[in-house]
PyMOL CGO cylinders between C-alpha atoms (Angstrom):
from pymol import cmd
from pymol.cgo import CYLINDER

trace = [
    CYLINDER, 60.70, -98.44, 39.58, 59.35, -95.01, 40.86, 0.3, 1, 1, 1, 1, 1, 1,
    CYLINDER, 59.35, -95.01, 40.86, 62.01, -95.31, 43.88, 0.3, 1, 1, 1, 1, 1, 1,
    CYLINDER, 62.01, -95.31, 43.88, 64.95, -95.86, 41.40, 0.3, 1, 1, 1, 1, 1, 1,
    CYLINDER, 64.95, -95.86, 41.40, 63.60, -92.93, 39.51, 0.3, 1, 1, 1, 1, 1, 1,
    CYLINDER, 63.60, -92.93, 39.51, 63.46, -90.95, 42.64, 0.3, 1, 1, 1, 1, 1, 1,
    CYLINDER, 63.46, -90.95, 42.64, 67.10, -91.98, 43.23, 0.3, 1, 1, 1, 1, 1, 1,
    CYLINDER, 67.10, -91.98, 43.23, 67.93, -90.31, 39.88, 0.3, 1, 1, 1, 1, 1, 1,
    CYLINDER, 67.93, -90.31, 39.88, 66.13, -86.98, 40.31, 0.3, 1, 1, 1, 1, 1, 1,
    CYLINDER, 66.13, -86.98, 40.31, 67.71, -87.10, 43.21, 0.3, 1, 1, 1, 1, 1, 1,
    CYLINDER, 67.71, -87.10, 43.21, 71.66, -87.80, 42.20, 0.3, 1, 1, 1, 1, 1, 1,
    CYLINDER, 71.66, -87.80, 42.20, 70.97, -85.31, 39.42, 0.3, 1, 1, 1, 1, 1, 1,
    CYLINDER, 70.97, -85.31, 39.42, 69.60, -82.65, 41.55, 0.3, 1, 1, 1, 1, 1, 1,
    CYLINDER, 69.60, -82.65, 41.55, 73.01, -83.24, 43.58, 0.3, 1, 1, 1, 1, 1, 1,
    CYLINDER, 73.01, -83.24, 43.58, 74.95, -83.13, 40.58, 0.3, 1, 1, 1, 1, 1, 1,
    CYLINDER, 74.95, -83.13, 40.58, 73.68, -79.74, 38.92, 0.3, 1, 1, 1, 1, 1, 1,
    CYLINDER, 73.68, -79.74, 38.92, 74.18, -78.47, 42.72, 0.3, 1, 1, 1, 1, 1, 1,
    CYLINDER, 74.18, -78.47, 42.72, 77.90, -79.56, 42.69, 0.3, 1, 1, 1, 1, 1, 1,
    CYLINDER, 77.90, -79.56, 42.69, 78.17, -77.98, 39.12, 0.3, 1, 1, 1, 1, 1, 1,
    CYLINDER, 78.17, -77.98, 39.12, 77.33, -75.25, 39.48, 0.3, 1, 1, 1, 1, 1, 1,
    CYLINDER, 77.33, -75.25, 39.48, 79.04, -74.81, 42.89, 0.3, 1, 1, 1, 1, 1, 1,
    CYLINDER, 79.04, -74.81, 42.89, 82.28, -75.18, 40.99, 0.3, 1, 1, 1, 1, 1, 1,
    CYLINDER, 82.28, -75.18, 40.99, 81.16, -73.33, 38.03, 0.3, 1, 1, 1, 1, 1, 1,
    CYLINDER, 81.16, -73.33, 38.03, 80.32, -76.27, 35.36, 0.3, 1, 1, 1, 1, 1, 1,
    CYLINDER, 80.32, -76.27, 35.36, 78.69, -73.68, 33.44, 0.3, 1, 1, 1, 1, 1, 1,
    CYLINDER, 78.69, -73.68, 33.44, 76.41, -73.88, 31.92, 0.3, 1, 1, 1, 1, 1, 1,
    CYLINDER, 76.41, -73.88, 31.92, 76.78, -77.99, 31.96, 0.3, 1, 1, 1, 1, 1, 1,
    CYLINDER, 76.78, -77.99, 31.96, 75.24, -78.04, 35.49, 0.3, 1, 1, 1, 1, 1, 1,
    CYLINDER, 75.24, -78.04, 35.49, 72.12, -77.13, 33.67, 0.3, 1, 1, 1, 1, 1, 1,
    CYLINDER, 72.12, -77.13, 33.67, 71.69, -79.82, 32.13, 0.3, 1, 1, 1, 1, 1, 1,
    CYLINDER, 71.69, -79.82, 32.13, 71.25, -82.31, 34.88, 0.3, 1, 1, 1, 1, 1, 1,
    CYLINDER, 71.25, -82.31, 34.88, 69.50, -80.07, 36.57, 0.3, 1, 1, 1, 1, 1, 1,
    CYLINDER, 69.50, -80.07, 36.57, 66.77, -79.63, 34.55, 0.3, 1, 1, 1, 1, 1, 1,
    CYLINDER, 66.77, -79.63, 34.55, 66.49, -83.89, 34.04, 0.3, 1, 1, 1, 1, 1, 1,
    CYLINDER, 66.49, -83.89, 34.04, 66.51, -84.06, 37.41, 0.3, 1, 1, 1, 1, 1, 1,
    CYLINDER, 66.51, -84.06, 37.41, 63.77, -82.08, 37.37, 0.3, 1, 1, 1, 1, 1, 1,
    CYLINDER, 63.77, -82.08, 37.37, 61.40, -83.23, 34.58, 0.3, 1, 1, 1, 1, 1, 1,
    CYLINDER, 61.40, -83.23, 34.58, 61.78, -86.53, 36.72, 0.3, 1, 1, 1, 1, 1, 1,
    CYLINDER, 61.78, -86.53, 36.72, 60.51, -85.05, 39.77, 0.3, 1, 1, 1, 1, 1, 1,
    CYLINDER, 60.51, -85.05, 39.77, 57.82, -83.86, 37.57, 0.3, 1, 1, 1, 1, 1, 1,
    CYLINDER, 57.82, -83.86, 37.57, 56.33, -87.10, 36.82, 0.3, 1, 1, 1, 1, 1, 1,
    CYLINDER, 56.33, -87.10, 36.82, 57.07, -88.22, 40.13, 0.3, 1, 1, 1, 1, 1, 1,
    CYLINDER, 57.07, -88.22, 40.13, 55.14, -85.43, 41.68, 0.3, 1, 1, 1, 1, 1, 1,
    CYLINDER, 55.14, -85.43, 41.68, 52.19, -85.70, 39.93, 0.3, 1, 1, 1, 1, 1, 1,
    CYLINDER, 52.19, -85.70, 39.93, 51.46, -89.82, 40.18, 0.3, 1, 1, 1, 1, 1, 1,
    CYLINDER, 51.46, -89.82, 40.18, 52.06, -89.03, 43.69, 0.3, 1, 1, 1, 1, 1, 1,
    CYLINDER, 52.06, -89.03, 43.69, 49.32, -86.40, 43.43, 0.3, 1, 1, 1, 1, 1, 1,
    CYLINDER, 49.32, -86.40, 43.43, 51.30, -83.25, 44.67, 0.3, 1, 1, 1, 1, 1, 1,
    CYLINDER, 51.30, -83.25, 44.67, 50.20, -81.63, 41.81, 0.3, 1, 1, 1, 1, 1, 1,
    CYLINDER, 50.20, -81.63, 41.81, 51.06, -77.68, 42.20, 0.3, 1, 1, 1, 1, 1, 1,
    CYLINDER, 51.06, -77.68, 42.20, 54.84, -79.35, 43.05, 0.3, 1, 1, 1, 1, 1, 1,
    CYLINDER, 54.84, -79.35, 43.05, 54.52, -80.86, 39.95, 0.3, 1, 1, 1, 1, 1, 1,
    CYLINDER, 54.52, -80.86, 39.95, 54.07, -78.19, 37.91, 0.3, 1, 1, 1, 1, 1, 1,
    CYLINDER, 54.07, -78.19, 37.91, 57.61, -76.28, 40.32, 0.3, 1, 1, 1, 1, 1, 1,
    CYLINDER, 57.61, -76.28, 40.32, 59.13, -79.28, 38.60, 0.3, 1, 1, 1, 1, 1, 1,
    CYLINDER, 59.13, -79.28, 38.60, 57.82, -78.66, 35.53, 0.3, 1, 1, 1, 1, 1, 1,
    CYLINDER, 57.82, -78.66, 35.53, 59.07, -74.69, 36.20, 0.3, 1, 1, 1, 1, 1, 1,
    CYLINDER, 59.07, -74.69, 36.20, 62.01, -76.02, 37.11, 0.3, 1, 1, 1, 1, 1, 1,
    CYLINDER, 62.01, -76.02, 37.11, 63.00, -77.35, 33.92, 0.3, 1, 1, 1, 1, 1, 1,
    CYLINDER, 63.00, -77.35, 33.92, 62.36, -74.23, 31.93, 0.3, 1, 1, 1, 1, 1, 1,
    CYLINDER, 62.36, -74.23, 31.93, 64.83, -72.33, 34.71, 0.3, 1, 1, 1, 1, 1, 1,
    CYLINDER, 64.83, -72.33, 34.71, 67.37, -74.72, 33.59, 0.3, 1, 1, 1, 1, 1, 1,
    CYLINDER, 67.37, -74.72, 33.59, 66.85, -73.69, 29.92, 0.3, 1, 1, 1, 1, 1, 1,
    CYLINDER, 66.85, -73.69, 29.92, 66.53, -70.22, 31.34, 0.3, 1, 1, 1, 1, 1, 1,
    CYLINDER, 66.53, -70.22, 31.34, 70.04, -70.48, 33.45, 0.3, 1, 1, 1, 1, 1, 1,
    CYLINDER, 70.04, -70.48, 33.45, 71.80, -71.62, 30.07, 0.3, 1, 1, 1, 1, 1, 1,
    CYLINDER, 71.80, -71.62, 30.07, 70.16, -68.60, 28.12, 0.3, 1, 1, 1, 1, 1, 1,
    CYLINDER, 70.16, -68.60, 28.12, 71.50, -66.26, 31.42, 0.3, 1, 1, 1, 1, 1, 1,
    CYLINDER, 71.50, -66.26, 31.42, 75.00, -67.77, 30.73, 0.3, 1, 1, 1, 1, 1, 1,
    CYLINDER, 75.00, -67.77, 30.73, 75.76, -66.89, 27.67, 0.3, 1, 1, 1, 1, 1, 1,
    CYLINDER, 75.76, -66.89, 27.67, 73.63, -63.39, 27.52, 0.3, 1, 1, 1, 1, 1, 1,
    CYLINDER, 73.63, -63.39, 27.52, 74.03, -62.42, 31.49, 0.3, 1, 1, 1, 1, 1, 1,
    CYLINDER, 74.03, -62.42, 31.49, 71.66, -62.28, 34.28, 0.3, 1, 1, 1, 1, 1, 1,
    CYLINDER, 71.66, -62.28, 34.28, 69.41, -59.29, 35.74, 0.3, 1, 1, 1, 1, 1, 1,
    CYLINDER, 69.41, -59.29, 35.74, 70.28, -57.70, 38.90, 0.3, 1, 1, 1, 1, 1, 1,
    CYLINDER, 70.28, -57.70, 38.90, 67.57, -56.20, 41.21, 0.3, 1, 1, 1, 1, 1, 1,
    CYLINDER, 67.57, -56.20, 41.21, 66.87, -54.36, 44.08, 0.3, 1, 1, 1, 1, 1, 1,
    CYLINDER, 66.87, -54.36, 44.08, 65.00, -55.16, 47.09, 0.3, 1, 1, 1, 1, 1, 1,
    CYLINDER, 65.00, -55.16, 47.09, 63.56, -53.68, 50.38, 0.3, 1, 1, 1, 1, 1, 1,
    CYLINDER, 63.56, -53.68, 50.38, 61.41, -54.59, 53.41, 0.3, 1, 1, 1, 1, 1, 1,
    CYLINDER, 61.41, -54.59, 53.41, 58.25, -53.26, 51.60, 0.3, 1, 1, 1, 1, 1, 1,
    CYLINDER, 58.25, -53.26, 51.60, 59.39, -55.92, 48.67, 0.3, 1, 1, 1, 1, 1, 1,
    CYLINDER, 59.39, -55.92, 48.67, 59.64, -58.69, 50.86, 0.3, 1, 1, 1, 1, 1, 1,
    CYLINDER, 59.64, -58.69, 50.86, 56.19, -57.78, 52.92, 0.3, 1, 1, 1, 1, 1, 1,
    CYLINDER, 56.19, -57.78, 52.92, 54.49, -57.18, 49.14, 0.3, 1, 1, 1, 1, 1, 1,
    CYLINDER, 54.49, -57.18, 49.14, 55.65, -61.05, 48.38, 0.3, 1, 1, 1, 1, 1, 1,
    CYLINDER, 55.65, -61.05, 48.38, 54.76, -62.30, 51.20, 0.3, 1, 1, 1, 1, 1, 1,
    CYLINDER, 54.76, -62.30, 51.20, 51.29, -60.89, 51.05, 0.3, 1, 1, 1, 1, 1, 1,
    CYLINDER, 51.29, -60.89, 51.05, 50.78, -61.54, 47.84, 0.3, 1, 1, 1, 1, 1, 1,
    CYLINDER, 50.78, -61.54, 47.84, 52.31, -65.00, 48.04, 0.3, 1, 1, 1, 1, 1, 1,
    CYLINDER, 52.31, -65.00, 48.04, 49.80, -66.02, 51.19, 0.3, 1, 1, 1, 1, 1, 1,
    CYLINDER, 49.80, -66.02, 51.19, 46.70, -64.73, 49.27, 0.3, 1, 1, 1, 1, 1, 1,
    CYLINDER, 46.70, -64.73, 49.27, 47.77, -67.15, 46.18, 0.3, 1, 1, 1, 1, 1, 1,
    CYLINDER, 47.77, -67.15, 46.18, 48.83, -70.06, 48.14, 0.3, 1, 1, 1, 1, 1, 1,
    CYLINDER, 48.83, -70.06, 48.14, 45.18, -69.56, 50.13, 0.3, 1, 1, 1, 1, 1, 1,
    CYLINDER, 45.18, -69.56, 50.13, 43.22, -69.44, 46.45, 0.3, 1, 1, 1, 1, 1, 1,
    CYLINDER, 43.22, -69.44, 46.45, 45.58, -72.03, 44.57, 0.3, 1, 1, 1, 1, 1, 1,
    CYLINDER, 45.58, -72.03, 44.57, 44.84, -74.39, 47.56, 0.3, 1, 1, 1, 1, 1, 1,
    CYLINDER, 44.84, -74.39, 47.56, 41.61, -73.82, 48.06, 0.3, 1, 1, 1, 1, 1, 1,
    CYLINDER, 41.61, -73.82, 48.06, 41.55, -75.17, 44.28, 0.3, 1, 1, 1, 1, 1, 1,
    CYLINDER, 41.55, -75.17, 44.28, 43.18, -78.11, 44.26, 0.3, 1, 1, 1, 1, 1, 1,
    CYLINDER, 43.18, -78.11, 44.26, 41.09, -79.10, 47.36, 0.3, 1, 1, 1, 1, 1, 1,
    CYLINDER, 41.09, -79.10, 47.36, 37.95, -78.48, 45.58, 0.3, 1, 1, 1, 1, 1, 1,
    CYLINDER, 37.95, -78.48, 45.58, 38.77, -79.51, 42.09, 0.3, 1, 1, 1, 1, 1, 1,
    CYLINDER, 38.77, -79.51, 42.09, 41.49, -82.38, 42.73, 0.3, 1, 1, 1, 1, 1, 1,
    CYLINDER, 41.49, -82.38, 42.73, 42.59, -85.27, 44.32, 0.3, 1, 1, 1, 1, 1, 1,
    CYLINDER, 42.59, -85.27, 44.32, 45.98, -83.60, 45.12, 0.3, 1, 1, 1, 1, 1, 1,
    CYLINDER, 45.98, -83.60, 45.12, 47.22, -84.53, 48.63, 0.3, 1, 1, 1, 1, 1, 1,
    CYLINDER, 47.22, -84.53, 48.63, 48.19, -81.87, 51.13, 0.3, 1, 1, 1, 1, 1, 1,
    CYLINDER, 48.19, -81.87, 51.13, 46.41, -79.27, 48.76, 0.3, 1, 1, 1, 1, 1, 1,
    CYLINDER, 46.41, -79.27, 48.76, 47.16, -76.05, 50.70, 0.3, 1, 1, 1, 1, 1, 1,
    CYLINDER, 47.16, -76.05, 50.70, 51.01, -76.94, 52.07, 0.3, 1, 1, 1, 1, 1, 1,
    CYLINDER, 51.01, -76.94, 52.07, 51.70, -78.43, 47.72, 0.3, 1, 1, 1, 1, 1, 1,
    CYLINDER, 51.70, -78.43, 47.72, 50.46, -75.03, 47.32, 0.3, 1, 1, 1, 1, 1, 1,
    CYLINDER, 50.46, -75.03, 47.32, 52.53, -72.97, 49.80, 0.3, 1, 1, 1, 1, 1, 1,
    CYLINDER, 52.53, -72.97, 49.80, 56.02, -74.58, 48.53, 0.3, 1, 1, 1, 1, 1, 1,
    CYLINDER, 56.02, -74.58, 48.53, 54.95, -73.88, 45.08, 0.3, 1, 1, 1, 1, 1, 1,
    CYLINDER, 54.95, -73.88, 45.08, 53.75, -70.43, 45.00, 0.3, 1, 1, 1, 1, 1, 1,
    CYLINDER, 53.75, -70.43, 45.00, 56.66, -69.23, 47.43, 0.3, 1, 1, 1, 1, 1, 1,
    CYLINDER, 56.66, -69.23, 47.43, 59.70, -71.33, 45.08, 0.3, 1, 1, 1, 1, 1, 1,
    CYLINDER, 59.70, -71.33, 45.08, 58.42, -69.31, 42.48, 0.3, 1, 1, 1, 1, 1, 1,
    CYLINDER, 58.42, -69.31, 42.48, 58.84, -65.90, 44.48, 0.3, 1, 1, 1, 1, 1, 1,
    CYLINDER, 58.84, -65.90, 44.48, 62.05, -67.21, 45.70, 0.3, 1, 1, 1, 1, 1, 1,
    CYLINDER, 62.05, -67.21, 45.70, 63.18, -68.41, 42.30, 0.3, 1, 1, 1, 1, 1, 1,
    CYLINDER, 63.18, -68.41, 42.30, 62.93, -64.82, 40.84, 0.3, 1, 1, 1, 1, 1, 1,
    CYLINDER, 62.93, -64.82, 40.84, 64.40, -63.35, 43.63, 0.3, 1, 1, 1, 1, 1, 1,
    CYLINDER, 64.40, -63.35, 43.63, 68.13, -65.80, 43.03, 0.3, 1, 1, 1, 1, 1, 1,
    CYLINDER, 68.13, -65.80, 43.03, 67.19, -64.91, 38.98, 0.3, 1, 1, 1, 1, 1, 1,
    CYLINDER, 67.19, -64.91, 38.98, 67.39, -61.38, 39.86, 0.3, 1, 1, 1, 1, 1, 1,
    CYLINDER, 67.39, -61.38, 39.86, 70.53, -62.01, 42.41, 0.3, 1, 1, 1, 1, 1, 1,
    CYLINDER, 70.53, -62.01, 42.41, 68.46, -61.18, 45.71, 0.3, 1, 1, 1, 1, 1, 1,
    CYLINDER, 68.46, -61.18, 45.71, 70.37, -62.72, 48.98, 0.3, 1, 1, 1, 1, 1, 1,
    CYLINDER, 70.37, -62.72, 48.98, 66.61, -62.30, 51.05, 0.3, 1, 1, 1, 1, 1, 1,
    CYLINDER, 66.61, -62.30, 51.05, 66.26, -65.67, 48.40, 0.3, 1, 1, 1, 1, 1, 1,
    CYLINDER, 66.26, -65.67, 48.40, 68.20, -67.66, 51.12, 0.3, 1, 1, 1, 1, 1, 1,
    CYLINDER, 68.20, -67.66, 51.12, 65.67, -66.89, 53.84, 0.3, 1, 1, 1, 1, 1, 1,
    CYLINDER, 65.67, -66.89, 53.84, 63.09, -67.91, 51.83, 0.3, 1, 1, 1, 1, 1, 1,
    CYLINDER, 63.09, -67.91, 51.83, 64.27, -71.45, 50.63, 0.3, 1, 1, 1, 1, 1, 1,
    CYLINDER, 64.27, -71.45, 50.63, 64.80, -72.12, 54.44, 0.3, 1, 1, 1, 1, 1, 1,
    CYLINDER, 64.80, -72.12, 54.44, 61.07, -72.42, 55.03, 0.3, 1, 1, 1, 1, 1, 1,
    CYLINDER, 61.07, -72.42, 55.03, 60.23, -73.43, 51.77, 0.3, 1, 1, 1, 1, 1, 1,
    CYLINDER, 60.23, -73.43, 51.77, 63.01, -75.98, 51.93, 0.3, 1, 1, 1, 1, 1, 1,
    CYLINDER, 63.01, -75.98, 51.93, 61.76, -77.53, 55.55, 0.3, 1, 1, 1, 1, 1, 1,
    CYLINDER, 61.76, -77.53, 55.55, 58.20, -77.65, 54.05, 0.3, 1, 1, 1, 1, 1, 1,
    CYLINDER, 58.20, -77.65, 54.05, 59.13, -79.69, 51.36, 0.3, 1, 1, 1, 1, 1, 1,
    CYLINDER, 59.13, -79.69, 51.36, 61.25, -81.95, 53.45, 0.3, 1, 1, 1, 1, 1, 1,
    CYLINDER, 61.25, -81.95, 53.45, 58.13, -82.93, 55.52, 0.3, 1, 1, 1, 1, 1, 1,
    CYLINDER, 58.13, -82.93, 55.52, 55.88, -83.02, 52.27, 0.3, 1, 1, 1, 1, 1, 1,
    CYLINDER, 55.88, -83.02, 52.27, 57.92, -85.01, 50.17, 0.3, 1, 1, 1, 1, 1, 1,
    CYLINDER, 57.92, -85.01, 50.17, 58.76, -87.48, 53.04, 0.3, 1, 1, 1, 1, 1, 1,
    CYLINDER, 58.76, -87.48, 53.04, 54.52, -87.65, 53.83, 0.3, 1, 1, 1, 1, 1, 1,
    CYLINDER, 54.52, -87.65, 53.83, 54.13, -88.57, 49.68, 0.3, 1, 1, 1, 1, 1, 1,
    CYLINDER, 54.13, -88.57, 49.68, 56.14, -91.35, 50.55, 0.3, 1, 1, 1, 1, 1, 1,
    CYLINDER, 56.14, -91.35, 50.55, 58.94, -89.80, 47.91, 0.3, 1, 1, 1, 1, 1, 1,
    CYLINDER, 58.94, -89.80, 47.91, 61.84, -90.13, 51.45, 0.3, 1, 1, 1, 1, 1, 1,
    CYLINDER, 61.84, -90.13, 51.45, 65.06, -89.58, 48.71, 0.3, 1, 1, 1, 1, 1, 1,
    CYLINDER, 65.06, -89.58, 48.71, 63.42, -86.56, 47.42, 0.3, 1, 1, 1, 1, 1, 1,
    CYLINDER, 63.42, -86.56, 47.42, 62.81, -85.46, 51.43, 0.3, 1, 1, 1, 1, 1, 1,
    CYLINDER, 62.81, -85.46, 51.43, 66.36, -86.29, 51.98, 0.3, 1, 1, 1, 1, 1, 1,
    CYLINDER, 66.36, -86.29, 51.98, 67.55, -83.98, 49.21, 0.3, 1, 1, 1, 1, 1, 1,
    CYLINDER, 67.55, -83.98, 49.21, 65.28, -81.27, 50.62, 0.3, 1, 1, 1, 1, 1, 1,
    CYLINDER, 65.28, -81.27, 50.62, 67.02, -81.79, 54.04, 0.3, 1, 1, 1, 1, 1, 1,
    CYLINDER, 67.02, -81.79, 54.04, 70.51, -81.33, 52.25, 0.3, 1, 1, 1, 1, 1, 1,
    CYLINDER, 70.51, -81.33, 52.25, 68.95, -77.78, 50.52, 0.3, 1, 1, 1, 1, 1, 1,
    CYLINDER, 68.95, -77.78, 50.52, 67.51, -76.92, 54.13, 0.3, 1, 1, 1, 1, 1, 1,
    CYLINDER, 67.51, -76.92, 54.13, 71.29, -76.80, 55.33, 0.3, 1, 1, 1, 1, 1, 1,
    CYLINDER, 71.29, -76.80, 55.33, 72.71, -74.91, 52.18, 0.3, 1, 1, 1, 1, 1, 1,
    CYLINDER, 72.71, -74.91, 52.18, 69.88, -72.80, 52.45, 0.3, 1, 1, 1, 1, 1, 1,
    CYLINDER, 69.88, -72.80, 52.45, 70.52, -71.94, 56.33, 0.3, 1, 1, 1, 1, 1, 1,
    CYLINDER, 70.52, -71.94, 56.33, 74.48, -72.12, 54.63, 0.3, 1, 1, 1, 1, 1, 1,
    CYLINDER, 74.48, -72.12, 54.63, 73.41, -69.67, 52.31, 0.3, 1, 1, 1, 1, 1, 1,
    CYLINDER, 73.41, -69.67, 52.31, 71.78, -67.05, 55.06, 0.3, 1, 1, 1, 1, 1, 1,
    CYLINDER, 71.78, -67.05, 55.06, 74.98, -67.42, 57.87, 0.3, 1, 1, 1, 1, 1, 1,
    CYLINDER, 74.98, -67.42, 57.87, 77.51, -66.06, 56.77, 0.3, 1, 1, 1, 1, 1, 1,
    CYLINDER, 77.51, -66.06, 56.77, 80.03, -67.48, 59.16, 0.3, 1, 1, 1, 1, 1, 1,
    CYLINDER, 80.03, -67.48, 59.16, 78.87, -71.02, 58.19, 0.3, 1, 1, 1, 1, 1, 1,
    CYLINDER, 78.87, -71.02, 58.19, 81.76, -71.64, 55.72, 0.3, 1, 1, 1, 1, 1, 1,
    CYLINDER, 81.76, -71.64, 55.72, 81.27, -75.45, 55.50, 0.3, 1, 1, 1, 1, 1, 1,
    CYLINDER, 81.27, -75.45, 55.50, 79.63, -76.00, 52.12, 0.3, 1, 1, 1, 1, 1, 1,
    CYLINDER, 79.63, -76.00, 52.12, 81.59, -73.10, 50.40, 0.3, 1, 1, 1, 1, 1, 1,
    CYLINDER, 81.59, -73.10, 50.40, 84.82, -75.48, 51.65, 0.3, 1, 1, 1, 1, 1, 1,
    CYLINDER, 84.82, -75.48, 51.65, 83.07, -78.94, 50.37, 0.3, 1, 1, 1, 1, 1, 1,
    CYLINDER, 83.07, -78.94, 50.37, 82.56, -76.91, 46.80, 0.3, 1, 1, 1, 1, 1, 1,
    CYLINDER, 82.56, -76.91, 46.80, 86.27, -75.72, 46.37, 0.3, 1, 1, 1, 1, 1, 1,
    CYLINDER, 86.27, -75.72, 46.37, 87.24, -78.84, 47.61, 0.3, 1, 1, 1, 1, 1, 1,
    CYLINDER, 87.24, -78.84, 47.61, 85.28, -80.60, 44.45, 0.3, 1, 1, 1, 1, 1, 1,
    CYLINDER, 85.28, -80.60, 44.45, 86.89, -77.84, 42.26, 0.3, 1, 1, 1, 1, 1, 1,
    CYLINDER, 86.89, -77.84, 42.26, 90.04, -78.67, 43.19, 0.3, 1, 1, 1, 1, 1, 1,
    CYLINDER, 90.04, -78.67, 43.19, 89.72, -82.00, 41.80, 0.3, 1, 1, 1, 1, 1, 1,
]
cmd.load_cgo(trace, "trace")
C-alpha cells in the first residue's frame, strides 16, 4: 500500500510541477500540496521525521502559493553576505536539529533528514521572495534527498528527487533550454 501511495505523491508532485510550468494557476496548487501531505505520512512511518514535517511545510506553501496568486508575491534582494548569513545560520541549525533527533528519536539519518530540511526551508523563502541563488540551493538539497529517500527505501520518491536535481541544475544553466521546451510543449496542448 505505502508504495502505491508513494506512486501518488509522486504523480502529483509531477503534476503541480507541469502546472505550474504552464501556468495552471493557481490549480497546480492543489495537487501539489496532496502530493505533499502524502509524503508527509510517508516520511514519518519511514522515520525521516524533520522531512516529514518539509512535507508537512510543504502543504501550507501550497495554500500559501494560492493566497500569492490572487494577492501577488514579495520580491527581495539578495547578496553574497545573504547567502554566507544562510548558510551559516542554516549549518548551525541543521548541527542542533540533528543532534536532536539523534538523541531524542528514532529518526533515521538524523543529521542528513536534518540538512535537507532546514536548507528547503531557506531555499523555499528564497523562490517565495523570487531569489534565482534558490536554484543553487535545491541542487544540493535536491541530490541529498535523492540518496536519502532512496536509503528509506521510498525509490519513487528518490526518482522524483532525481527529476528536481535536473530542473534544479535546469534552473541554474541558463543555456540548458530543455525543460523550458518540454513545458511549452505541454502548454501547447
Amino acid at each position: 500500500m505505502d508504495k502505491v501511495l508513494e506512486g501518488v505523491a509522486v504523480g502529483l508532485s509531477l503534476l503541480y510541477t507541469f502546472m505550474y510550468l504552464i501556468g495552471v494557476l493557481p490549480w497546480a496548487f492543489y495537487p501539489a500540496a496532496l502530493g505533499a501531505a502524502i509524503f508527509t505520512y510517508l516520511c514519518f512511518k519511514k522515520e525521516i521525521l524533520a522531512e516529514a514535517f518539509l512535507q508537512f511545510f510543504y502543504v501550507g506553501m501550497a495554500g500559501l502559493g494560492i493566497y500569492f496568486f490572487y494577492y501577488g508575491s514579495p520580491i527581495g534582494s539578495w547578496n553574497s553576505w545573504d547567502n554566507l548569513s544562510l548558510v551559516l545560520t542554516s549549518t548551525f541549525v541543521t548541527w542542533l536539529l540533528g543532534s536532536s533527533l539523534k538523541k531524542n528519536t528514532t529518526s533515521k539519518m538524523p543529521f542528513v533528514d536534518s540538512y535537507t530540511t532546514v536548507f528547503s526551508l531557506g531555499a523555499t523563502w528564497l523562490m517565495i521572495i523570487n531569489i534565482p541563488d534558490s536554484w543553487y540551493y535545491w541542487v544540493s538539497i535536491n541530490a541529498v534527498s535523492t540518496i536519502l529517500y532512496y536509503k528509506r527505501g521510498l525509490k519513487y520518491g528518490a526518482l522524483l528527487y532525481f527529476i528536481y536535481l535536473i530542473m534544479s541544475i535546469d534552473g541554474c544553466v541558463d543555456s540548458i533550454t530543455w525543460f523550458q521546451d518540454l513545458a511549452n510543449f505541454f502548454s501547447s496542448l
